[in-house]
C-alpha positions, -999 to +999 in steps of 0.1 A: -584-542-133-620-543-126-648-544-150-656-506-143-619-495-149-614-514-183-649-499-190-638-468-187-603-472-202-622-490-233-643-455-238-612-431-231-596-451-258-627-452-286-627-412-278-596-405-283-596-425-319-630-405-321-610-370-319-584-381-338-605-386-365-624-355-362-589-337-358-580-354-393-611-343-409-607-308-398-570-303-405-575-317-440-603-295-449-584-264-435-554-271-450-571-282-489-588-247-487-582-233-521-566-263-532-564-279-569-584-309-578-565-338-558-574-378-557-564-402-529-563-441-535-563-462-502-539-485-506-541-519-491-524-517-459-492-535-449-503-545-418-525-576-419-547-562-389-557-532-405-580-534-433-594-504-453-617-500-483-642-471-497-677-477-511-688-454-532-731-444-540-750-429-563-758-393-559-780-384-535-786-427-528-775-442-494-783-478-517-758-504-515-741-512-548-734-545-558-695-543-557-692-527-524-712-555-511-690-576-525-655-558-509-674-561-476-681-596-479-644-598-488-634-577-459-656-594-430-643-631-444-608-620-434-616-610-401-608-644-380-632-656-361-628-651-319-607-624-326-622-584-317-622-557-344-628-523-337-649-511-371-649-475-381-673-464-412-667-425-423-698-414-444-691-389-469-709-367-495-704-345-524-708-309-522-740-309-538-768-296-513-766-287-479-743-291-455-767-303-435-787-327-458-749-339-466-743-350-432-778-368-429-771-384-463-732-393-454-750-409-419-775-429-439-743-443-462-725-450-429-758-471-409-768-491-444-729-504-446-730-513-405-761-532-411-746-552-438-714-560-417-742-571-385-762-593-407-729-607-419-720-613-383-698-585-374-707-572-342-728-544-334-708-528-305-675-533-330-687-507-350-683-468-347-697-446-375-688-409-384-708-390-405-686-371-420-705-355-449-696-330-476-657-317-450-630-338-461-633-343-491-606-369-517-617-342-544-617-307-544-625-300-579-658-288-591-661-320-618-687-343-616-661-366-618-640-351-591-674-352-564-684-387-575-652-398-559-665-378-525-702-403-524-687-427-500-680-446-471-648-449-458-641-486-436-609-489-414-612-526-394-588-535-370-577-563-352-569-555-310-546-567-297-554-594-274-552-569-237-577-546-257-597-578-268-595-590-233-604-561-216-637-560-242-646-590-233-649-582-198-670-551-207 
């Protein structure tokens, strides 16, 4: 396959986990309307290529806190060296303010956690961010407590396999 063809099949492939995600985001906000408080924990995944953490902020801060730092650090030291990782970073906001600022804020939480993970050596073009904002939220209820749990970033890393590794290599 030439470099043009697993070019293009690299970008029909980060789309398509692109809609997927947006799909996701979508579906859950249309199907939590109305919905009672609710929580999610993200469990550590069972597959040793897939690794998943959130990162939660202040309100209204896109500052990095001290222990997400810390999971990150964890997180990147697990990813082996020569392998590729695909990086995806969901920025997320309370409902407090506007949709709009939301989504600004949720992209500012999402860019300050992908310059961490470059200056700790991941990648630049590993990493896809989504801001997400104030739609999908873990919370629904109006608590303080409920939309501190919404002031995050959400970080799926996985490991290609080595075709897709190979065929990023030869972007």
């Amino acid at each position: 396959m030439g470099n043009a063809q697993s070019g293009t099949r690299e970008l029909r492939i980060l789309a398509g986990i692109l809609v997927g995600l947006m799909f996701a985001v979508v579906l859950t906000a249309w199907s939590d309307a109305g919905a009672q408080p609710r929580t999610r924990a993200v469990a550590p995944s069972p597959d040793p290529a897939i690794l998943e953490a959130d990162l939660y902020f202040d309100s209204n801060s896109s500052r990095l806190k001290a222990d997400a730092a810390k999971i990150l650090q964890e997180k990147a030291a697990v990813m082996e060296i020569g392998a590729t990782w695909l990086v995806i970073l969901e920025g997320h906001a309370d409902r407090y303010g506007t949709p709009e600022y939301n989504r600004d804020l949720a992209q500012r939480r999402a860019d300050i956690v992908k310059q961490f993970l470059m200056d700790l050596g991941v990648p630049e073009a590993s990493v896809t961010v989504v801001a997400v904002g104030q739609d999908g939220p873990v919370c629904d209820g109006p608590s303080r407590e409920c939309q501190k749990l919404n002031r995050r970033v959400h970080v799926e890393m996985r490991k290609m396999s080595e075709g897709a590794a190979a065929s990023a290599a030869g972007r």
